[in-house]
N, C-alpha and C positions, 0 to 999 in steps of 0.2 A: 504494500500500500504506500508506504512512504521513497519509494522509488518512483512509482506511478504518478505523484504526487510532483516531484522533482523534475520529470519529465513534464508536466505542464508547465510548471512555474518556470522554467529553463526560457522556452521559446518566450515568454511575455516581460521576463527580463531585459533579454535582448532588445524585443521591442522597445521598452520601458526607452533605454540608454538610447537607441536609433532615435526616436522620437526627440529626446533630451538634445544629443547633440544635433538637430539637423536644425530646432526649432529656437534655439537659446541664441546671445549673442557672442559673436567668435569669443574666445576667453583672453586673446591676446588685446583686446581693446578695453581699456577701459572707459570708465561712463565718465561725461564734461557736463552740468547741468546748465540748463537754456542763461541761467542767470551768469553763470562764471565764464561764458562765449559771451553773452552781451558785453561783459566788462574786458574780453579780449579781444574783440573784432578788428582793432585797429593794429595786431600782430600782425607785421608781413611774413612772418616766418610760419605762420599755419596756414593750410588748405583747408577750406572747406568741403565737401563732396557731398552733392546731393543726387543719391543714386537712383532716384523718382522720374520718370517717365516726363517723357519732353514739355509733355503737356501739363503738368501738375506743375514742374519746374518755374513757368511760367505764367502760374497762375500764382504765385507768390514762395517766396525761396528765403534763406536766411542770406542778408547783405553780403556780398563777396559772394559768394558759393560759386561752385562749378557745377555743372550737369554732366554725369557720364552715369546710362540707365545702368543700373546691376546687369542686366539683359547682354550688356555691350561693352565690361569690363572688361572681359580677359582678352578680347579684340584692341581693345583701346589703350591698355592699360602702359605702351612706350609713351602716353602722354604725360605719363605720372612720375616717368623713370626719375627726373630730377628731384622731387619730391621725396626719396625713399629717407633721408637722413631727415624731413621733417615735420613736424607733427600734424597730423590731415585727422580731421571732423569727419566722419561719418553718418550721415542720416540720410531717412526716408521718413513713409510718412507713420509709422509704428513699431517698426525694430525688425519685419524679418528679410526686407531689404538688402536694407544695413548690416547684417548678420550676416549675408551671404557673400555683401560685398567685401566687408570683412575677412571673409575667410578664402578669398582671393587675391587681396591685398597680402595678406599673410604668407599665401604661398606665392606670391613673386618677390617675397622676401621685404618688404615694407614694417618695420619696426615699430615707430611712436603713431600707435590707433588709439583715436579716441572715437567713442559714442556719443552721439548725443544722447543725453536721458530722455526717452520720450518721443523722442525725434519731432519733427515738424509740429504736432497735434500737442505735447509740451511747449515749443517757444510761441506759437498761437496761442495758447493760455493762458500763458506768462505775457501776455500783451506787449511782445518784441517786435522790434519792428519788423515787416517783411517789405523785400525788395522787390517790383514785379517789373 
């Protein structure tokens, strides 16, 4: 019985963990809350990257930001090459975006990730400016 048992629980662990990492944000980024970017915007030394779809991009964006879809990173991603030694914003418009794009960033070797907490639907909250 308790074999029988182990053999269920086995496979929905697995799942458990799949689920965990596909759905969480990359672990090498950590979180920038909307308030502590408002107070840094004027850093030329950070990228922003807003990985949101051309069209959302442009209906209102955090100032400065760049637009490269998630969709269209790993294609795009010699845009960033200079970028790799410096700290880059990550969002969209709820984290799993961002999460993915993350974890793209991560493997062409991009080091200082930050998240936005919240992503877009936090600095609209937080009544930040947006750029359109």
């Amino acid at each position: 019985m308790t074999q029988h048992i182990f053999s269920m629980t086995k496979p929905l662990i697995l799942l458990s963990l799949l689920l965990i990492s596909a759905c969480g944000v990359a672990s090498d980024a950590k979180n920038i809350s909307p308030a502590t970017l408002h107070s840094q915007l004027q850093n030329e030394e950070m990228l922003i990257l807003d990985v949101r779809t051309p069209e959302e991009f442009l209906a209102g964006r955090v100032p400065g930001a760049i637009n490269i879809p998630h969709t269209e990173l790993s294609q795009q991603i010699d845009k960033l090459s200079h970028y790799k030694n410096t700290p880059i914003v990550v969002y969209c418009r709820s984290g799993r975006r961002a999460s993915i794009a993350n974890g793209i960033l991560v493997d062409a070797g991009f080091q200082q990730l930050l998240h936005l907490e919240g992503d877009i639907i936090a600095w609209e909250a937080g009544n930040f400016p947006l750029e359109k």
